[in-house]
N, C-alpha and C positions, 0 to 999 in steps of 0.2 A: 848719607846712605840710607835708602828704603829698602827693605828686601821683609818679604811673607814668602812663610814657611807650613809643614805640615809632618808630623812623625805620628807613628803609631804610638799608644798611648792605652793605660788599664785604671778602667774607675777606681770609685772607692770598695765598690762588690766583684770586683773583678771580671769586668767586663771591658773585652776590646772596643778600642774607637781611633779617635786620632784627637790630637790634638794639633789647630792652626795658632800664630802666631803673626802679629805685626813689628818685626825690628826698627828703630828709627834710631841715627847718630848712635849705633850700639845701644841700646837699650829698648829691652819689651814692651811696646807701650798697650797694645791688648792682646788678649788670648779666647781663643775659645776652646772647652773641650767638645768633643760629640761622641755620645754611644749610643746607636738605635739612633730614637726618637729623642732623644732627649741632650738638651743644647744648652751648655751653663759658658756663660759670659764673665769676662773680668776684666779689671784694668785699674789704672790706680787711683780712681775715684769709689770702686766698690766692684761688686758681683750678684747674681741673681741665684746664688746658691749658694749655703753653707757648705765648708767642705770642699768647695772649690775656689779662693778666695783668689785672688794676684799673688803670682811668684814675687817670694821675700828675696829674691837673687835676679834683677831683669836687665844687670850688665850684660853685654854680649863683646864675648873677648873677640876683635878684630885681628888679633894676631894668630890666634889659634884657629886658622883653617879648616883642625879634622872636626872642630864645631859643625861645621857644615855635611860631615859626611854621614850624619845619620837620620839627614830633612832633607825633605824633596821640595824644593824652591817651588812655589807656588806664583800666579798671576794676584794682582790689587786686587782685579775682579773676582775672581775664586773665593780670595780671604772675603771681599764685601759683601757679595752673597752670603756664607756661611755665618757672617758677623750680622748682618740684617734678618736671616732667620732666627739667630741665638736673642736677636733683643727683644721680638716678638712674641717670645714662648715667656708667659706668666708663672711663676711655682708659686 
């Protein structure tokens, strides 16, 4: 099972964004946040931001359905885009 996702999401200053994610065989394997201009990446190799590190919790329970009712099911493409501009941006 693959499935990218996207929910609303609040920085660390409290700024609206969203947050994307990549699910694989139940489990998160990357994320990105976005607010504005600004695109912090992660996964479980590391992140390009303090503050924004990889989720300590990246099971994704398959039994629990209403998981799914607060992300809006995204395309590969959508998540690779936003994932290829998040690697690009240096801090």
């Amino acid at each position: 099972m693959k499935k990218y996702a996207k929910l609303y999401s609040e920085s660390l200053d409290g700024c609206i964004g969203k947050c994307y994610f990549e699910v694989i065989d139940y489990f998160v394997t990357r994320q990105i946040d976005v607010f504005g201009e600004d695109y912090y990446w992660s996964d479980s190799a590391g992140c390009n931001k303090e503050g924004y590190e990889f989720t300590d919790q990246p099971e994704w329970d398959e039994n629990d359905e209403s998981s799914w009712d607060e992300y809006e099911e995204i395309s590969v493409n959508e998540f690779e885009e936003v994932w290829r501009t998040a690697k690009s941006i240096k801090y």
